[in-house]
N, C-alpha and C positions, 0 to 999 in steps of 0.2 A: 475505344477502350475494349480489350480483351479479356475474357476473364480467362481460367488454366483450362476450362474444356472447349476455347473457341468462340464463345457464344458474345455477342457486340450489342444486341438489341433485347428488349421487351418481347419475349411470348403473350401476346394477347390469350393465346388460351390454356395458356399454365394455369394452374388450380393455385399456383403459388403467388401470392399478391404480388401487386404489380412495387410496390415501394419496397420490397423488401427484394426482388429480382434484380433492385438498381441497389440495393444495398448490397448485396453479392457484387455487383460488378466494381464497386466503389473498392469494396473492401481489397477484392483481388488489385486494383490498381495501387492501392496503398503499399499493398505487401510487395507488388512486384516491383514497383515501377519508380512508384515516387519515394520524396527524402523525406529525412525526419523536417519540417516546417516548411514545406514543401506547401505551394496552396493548389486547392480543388477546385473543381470548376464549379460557376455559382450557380446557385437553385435553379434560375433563367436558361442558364445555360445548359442543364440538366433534364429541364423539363422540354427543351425546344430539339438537345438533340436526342431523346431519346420517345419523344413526341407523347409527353405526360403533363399531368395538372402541375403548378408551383408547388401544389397543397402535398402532392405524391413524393414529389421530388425534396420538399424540405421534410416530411416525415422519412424519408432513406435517410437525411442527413442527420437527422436528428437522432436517430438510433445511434449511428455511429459517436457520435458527439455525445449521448447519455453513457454509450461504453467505456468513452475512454479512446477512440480511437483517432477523432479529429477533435477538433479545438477552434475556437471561433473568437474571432478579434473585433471588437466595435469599429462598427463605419471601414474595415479593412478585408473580412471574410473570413474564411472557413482553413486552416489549414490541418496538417500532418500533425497527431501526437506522436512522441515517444513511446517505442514497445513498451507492453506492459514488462514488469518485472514479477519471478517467478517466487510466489511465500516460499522461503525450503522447509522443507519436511524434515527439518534435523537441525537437532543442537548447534548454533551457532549462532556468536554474537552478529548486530545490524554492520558492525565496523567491519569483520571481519567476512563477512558476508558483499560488500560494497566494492571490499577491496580486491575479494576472487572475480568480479564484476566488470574488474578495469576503472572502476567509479573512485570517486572519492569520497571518503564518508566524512562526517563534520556532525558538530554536535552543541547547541545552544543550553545550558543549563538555565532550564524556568522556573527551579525550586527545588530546594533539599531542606529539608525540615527530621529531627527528632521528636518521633511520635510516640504517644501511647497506640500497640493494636488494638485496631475492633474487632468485633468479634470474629467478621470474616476474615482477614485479615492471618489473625488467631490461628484462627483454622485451618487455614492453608499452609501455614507455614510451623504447625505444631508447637504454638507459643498458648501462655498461657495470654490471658484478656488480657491486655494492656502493659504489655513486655514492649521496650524499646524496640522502635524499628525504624529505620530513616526511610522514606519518603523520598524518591529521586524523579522528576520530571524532567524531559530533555525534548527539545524539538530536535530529530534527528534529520539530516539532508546527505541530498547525492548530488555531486557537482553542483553542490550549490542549493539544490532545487528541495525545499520540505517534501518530505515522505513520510513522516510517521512521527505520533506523541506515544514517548515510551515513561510508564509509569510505573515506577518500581520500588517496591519491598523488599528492604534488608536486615537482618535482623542483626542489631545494633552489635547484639555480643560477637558476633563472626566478624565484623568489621570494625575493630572499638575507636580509630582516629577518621574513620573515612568522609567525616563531614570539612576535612581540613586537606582533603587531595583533589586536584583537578580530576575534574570528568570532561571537561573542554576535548572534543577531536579524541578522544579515545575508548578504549573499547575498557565497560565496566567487566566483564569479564576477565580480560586481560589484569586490571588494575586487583581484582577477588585474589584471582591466582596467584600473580605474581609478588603484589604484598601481605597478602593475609593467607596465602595459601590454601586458599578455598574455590578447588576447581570444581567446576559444575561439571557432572558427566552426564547424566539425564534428566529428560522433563519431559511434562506432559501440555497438550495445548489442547486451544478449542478457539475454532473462529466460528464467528458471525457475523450476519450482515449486519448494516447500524446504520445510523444517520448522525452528520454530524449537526452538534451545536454551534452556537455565535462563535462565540469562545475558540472552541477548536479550530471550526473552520475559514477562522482570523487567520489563525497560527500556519496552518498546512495552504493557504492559500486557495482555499476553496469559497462558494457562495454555501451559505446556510440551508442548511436540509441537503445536503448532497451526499452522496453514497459512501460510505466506509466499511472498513473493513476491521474487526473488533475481534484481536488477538490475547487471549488468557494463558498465561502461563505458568508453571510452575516447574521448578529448576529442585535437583539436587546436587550435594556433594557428597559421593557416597551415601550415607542412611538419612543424612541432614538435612531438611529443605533450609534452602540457602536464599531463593529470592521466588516471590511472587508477583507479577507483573502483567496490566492492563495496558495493552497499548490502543492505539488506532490509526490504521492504514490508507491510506486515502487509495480508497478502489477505481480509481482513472488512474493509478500505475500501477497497479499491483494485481496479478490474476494468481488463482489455484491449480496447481497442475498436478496432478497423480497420476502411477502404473496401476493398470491396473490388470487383472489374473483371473480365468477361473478358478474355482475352489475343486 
């Protein structure tokens, strides 16, 4: 196995640990070489060709597999994740997002309920305490595969039938606009890192306590905040990417 500068083996006197030298060389194999579920060579075979502990060789592996980049099968081994997908840095719905992608976006509705806001709630979306807002959960997928729980605030009066319209496979912005006419033109977000619960990471297909990614949003149409939304992104497909510039 080659990585991009040449390099096949372990430097014993790199200052660079030795499981993370085979983690570069893995990586580079992923990217160059192999397919998406593609499998890797096992720890045994890791550790003998590159003349390392199991212990060495299954922490390279294991980095990789907490990233996001390989994936491991019971009683079968280690294979190739699916590239990560890029959060965008801009206004746009998951549907329409999925579909510049080549993907197919799909959509499970987990609950729609008319609420009273709380106060947060309220606040974000310039209501007063307990002004109607519906409550929209969706397990969102791409080609099938969960990606993300999107949890969203509508304020009831901008949308007054929309507990009576499918949200099944389509884009809730789409449906804002094009029947209620209430196009979102900007918002503002905030991620962070998270952990998911039981609960969640039932839904997204994850084990309990595994890494996410925790998207806050807030939408306008024109001067209106229009929706406020909680989602969570399951961070074994999803990374952050930015330009970035001196000042």
């Amino acid at each position: 196995m080659a990585t991009a500068t040449g390099r096949t083996d372990i430097d014993a006197r790199s200052p660079v640990p030795k499981y993370y030298q085979l983690r570069e060389i893995l990586l580079d194999l992923i990217e160059r070489e192999l397919a998406v579920d593609a499998p890797v060579p096992s720890e045994r075979e890791l550790a003998a060709r590159y003349g390392l502990s199991r212990m060495t060789a299954r922490q390279a592996v294991e980095h990789l597999v907490s990233e996001g980049r390989l994936y491991r099968v019971q009683g079968k081994g280690t294979f190739v994740s699916r590239p990560k997908i890029d959060i965008p840095l801009r206004l746009t719905s998951f549907t329409e997002d999925m579909r510049a992608r080549g993907m197919t976006p799909g959509s499970r509705d987990l609950g729609r309920r008319l609420i009273p806001a709380t106060a947060a709630v309220a606040r974000e979306l310039a209501l007063e305490g307990g002004a109607p807002v519906y409550a929209i959960e969706r397990l969102r997928t791409a080609d099938g595969v969960p990606m993300a729980l999107e949890r969203s605030h509508i304020p009831a009066a901008l949308a007054p039938d929309l507990m009576e319209r499918t949200l099944e496979g389509v884009s809730l912005y789409e449906v804002l606009a094009d029947v209620y006419g209430v196009v979102l033109d900007r918002g503002d977000q905030v991620i962070e890192a998270g952990i998911a619960d039981s609960g969640d990471a039932g839904l997204l297909g994850l084990a309990p306590g595994s890494a996410v990614l925790l998207l806050q949003r807030r939408c306008w149409a024109g001067t209106t905040p229009a929706e406020y939304a909680v989602s969570t992104y399951r961070a074994d497909r999803y990374q952050l990417r930015a330009s970035l510039a001196m000042q």
